[in-house]
C-alpha positions in Angstrom: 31.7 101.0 -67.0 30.5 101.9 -70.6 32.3 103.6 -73.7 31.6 106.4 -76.4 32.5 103.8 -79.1 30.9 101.3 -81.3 30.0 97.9 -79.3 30.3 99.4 -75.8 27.9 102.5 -76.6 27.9 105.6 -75.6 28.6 107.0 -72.7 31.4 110.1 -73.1 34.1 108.8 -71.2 34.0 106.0 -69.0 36.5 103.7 -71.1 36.9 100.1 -70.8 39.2 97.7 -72.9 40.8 100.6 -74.8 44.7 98.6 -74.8 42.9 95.8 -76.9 41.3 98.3 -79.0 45.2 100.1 -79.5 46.9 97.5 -79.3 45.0 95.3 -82.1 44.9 98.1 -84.2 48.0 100.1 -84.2 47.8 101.2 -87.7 44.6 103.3 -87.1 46.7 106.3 -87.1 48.8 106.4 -89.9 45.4 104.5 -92.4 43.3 107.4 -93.6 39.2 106.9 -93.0 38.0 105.1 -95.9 35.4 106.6 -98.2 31.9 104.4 -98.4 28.6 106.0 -99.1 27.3 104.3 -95.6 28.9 106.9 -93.4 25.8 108.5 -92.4 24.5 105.8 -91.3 27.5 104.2 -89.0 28.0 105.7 -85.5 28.5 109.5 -85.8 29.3 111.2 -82.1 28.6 114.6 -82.3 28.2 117.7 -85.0 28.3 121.4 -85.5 27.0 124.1 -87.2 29.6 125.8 -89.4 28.1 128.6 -91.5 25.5 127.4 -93.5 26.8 123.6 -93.5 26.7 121.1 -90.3 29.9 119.1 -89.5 29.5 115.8 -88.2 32.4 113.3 -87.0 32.1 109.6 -85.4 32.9 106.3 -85.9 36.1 105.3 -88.6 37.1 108.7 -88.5 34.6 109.6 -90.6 33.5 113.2 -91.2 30.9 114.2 -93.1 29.9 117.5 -94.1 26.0 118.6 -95.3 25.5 121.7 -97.0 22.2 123.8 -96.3 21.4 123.0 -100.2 21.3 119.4 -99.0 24.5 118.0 -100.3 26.3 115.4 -97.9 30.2 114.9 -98.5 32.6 113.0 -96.4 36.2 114.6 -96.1 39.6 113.7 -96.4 40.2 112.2 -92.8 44.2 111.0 -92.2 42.7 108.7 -89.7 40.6 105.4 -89.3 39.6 105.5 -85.6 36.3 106.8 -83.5 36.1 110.5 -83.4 34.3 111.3 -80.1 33.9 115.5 -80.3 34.6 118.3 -82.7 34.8 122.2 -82.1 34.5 125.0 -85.0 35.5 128.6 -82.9 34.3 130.1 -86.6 33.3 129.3 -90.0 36.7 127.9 -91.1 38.8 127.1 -88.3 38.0 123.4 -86.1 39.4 120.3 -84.4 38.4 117.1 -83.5 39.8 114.3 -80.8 39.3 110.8 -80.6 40.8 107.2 -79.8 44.5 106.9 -79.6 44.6 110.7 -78.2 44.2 112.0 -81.6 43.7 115.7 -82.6 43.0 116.8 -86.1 42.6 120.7 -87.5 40.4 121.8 -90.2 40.9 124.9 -91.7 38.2 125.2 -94.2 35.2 124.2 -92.4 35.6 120.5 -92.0 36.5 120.4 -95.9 40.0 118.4 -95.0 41.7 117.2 -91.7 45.5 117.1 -91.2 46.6 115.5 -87.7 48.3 117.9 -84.9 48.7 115.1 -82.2 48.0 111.6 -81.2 48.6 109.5 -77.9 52.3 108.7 -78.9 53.1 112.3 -78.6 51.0 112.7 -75.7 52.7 110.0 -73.6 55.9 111.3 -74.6 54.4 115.2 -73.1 53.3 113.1 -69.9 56.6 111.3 -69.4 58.9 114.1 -69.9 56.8 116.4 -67.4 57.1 113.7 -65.0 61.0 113.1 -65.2 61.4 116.8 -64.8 58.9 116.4 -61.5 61.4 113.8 -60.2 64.4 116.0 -60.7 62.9 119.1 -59.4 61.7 117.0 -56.4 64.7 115.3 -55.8 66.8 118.4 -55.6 64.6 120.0 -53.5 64.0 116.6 -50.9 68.2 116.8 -50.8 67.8 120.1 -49.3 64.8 119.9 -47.1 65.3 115.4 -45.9 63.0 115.8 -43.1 60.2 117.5 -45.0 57.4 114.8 -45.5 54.9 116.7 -47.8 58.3 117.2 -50.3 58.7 112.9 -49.9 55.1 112.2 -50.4 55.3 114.6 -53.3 58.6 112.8 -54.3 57.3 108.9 -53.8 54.0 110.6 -56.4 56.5 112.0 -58.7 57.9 107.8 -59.2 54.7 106.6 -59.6 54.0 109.1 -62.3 56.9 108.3 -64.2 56.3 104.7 -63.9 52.8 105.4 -65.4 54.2 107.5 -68.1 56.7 105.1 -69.1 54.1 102.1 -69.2 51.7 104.4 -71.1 54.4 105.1 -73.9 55.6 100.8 -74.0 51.2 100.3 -74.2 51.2 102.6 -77.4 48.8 105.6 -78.1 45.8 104.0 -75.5 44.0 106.5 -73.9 41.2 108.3 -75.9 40.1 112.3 -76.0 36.6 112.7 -75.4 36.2 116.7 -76.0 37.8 119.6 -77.3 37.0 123.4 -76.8 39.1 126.3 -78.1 38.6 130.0 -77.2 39.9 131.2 -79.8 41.8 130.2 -83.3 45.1 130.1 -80.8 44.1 128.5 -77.7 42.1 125.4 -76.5 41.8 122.1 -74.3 41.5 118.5 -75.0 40.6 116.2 -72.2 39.7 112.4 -71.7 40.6 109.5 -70.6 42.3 108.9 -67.0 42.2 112.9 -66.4 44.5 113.5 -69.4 44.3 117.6 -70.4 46.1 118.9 -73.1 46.7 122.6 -74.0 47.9 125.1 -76.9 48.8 128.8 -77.5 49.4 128.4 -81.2 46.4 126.8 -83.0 47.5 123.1 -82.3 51.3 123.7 -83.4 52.2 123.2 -80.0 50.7 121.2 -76.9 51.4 120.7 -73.3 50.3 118.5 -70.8 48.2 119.9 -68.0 49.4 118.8 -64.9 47.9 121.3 -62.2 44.3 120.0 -62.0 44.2 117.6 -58.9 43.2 114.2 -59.9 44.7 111.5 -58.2 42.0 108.7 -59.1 43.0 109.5 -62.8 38.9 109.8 -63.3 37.9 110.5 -66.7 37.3 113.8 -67.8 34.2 113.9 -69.9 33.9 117.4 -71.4 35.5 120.5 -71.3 33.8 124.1 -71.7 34.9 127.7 -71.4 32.7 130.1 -70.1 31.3 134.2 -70.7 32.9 135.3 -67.7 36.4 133.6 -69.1 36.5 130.7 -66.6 37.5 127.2 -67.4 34.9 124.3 -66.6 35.6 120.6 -66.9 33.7 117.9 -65.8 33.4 114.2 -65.9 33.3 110.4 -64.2 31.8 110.5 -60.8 30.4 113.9 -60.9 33.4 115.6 -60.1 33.6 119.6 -61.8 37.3 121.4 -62.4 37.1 125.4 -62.4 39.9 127.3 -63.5 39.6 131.1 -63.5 43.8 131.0 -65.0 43.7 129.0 -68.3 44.3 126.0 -66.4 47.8 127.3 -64.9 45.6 126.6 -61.3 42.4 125.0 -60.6 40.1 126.0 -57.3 39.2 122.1 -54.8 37.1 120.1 -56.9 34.1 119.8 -56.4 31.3 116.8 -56.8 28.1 117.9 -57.8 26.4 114.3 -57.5 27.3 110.4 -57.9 26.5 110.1 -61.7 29.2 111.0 -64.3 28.6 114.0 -66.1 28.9 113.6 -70.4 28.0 117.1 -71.3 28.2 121.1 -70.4 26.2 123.7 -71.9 25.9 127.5 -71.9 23.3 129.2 -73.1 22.8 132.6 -74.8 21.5 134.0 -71.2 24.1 132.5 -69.0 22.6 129.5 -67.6 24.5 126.4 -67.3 24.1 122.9 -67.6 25.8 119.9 -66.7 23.8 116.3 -68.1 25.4 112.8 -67.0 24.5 109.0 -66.6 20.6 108.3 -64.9 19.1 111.2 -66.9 21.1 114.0 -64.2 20.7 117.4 -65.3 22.0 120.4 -63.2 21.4 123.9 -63.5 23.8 126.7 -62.5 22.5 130.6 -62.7 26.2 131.9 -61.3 28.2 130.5 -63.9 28.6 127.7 -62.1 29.1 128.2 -58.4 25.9 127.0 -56.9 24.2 124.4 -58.7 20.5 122.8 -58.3 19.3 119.5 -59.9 16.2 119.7 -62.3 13.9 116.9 -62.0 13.0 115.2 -65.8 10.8 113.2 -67.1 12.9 109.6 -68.0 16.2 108.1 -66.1 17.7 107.7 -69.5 21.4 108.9 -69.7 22.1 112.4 -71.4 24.9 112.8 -73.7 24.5 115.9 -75.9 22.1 119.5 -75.8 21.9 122.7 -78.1 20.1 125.8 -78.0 17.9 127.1 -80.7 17.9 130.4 -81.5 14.4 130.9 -79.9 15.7 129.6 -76.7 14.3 126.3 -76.7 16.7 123.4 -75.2 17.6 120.1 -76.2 18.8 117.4 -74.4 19.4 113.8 -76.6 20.3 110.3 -74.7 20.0 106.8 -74.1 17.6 104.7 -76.1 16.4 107.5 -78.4 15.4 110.0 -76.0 15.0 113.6 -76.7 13.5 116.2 -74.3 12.5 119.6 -74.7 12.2 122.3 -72.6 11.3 126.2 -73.1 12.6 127.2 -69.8 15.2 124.8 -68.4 13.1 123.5 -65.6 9.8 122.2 -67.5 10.8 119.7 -70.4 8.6 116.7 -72.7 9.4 114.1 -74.0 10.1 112.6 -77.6 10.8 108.7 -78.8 13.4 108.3 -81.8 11.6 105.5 -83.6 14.4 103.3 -83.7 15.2 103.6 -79.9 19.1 103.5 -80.2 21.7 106.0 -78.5 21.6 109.6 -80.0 24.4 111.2 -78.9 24.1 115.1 -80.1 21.4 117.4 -81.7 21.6 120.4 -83.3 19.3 123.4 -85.3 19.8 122.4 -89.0 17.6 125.4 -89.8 14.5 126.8 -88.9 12.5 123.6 -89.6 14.2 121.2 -89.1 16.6 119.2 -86.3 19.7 117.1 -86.9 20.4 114.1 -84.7 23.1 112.3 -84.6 23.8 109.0 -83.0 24.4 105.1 -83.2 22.4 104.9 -86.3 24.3 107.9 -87.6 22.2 111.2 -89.0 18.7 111.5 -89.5 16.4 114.6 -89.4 13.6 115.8 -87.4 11.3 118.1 -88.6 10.4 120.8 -85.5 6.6 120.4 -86.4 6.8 117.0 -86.1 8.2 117.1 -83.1 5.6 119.6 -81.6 2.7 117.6 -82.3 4.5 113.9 -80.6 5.3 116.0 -77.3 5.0 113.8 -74.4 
């Protein structure tokens, strides 16, 4: 397995040695990200346009905000931990999620951070759904003794609370890997071991998701709504969650391929992509009911994609890869120089192309890119 974090690079979601990384550092949520003029160039994990500025979050909990004047600041951040995704529904109004199941809230466009949850509040959420499974369970086993779907439910509903209860004694361990918010009231944060949390009140409030099926505790990767008010989320082993409900109930998973899937995208004419490990890219025209896989030019792994206003897509990956494509199906290649992980891309402006990644930001002017096409 690999790891969206510093030495075990970058993959979005499938997590190894995360106790030792909690458990040696418990602190990392209470210490506040330090301020050092290196931050753009340490890991950063993925970025956003907001207004006229991009927002961009990574490794240390740093977040660093670059106005379209060409200032570069790095805010207030309460914590000193990886930052794996951020999501602005507006020009104010964002969150990000990282290790330790942490989820901070901007409300002035990435300006400052305050913390809304971590993993100690999440196992807490996890353990007290599953108690109240048990009771519920037992009550209805005592009426029904001979009903084996209510024991195996029952025997499930232990299990859980075992997990829940060696999850809250481990500390905050499991990490979010993406956030998406429909609004300034609701969104989703999902990671590690199929852990989904959701709120109704801007992040005041979060519950645990329970009713997606997910017995292997895969990883969810990424989480996306889309235009016709669906819920998509996707992850390790190529396995996609629908829910046309919010997430109250999820239609029979399904597994699009073998390779986990890092990203989803949808673009301005409804198209929808799903990139993962091996340089897999699928492409859905019925928001996502029937998919077909697009053939591209490397095997390198694909972790983040934008849309330019013009309709040209980018996909950025493993070892510095970045492809480009006019029509979905037909895409070129382009070498980073340095050949390390870049883990998202995004229009800075008309020009010009931020990438972020393993050797943090650095720009890419589109005319440049044009002429080095593969």
């Amino acid at each position: 397995m690999k790891a969206k974090f510093a030495s075990l690079l970058p993959l979005l979601g499938v997590l190894v040695a995360l106790p030792v990384v909690a458990a040696g550092l418990p602190d990392r949520l209470e210490r506040p990200s330090r301020m050092t003029p290196l931050a753009a160039q340490s890991q950063l994990t993925d970025l956003q346009r907001v207004g006229d500025d991009m927002v961009m979050v990574g490794a240390s909990g740093h977040v660093l905000v670059h106005g379209a004047g060409g200032s570069l600041k790095q805010s207030q951040v309460p914590v000193d931990l990886l930052l794996t995704a951020v999501h602005f529904v507006d020009d104010k109004f964002g969150w990000a999620v990282g290790h330790d199941g942490v989820i901070l809230h901007s409300t002035d466009a990435g300006k400052s951070w305050s913390k809304q949850l971590d993993g100690r509040a999440i196992g807490k959420l996890m353990l007290d759904w599953a108690e109240s499974e048990v009771a519920r369970l037992e009550e209805a086993s005592a009426a029904a003794p001979d009903d084996e779907a209510l024991s195996t439910a029952l025997d499930n509903a232990y299990f859980a609370v075992d997990d829940a209860r060696a999850g809250v004694e481990a500390g905050p361990s499991r990490p979010l890997l993406d956030v998406w918010f429909r609004s300034a009231q609701e969104g989703w944060a999902v990671g590690a071991y199929g852990m989904i949390v959701h709120t109704r009140d801007g992040g005041q409030n979060w519950t645990f998701v329970s009713t997606l099926e997910n017995p292997e505790r895969l990883h969810l990767n990424t989480v996306l709504g889309l235009a016709d008010g669906s819920l998509l989320v996707a992850g390790e082993g190529g396995r996609v969650h629908r829910s046309s409900d919010g997430g109250q109930t999820w239609e029979p998973v399904r597994k699009l391929t073998d390779a986990s899937l890092y990203k989803l995208l949808q673009v301005a004419d409804g198209r929808l992509l799903a990139l993962g490990f091996g340089g897999t890219l699928l492409l859905s025209r019925d928001q996502g009911q029937n998919w077909q896989s697009v053939t591209l030019p490397v095997r390198a792994s694909l972790y983040g994609a934008d849309e330019l206003s013009d309709g040209t897509l980018l996909l950025v990956g493993q070892g510095g890869v970045l492809l480009v494509s006019q029509d979905g199906q037909d895409f070129k290649r382009w070498q980073a120089p340095g050949k390390t992980a870049l883990l998202g891309v995004a229009s800075f402006s008309q020009e010009v192309l931020a990438l972020v990644g393993n050797d943090g930001l650095q720009f890419l002017s589109r005319a440049v890119l044009t002429e080095q096409l593969q």
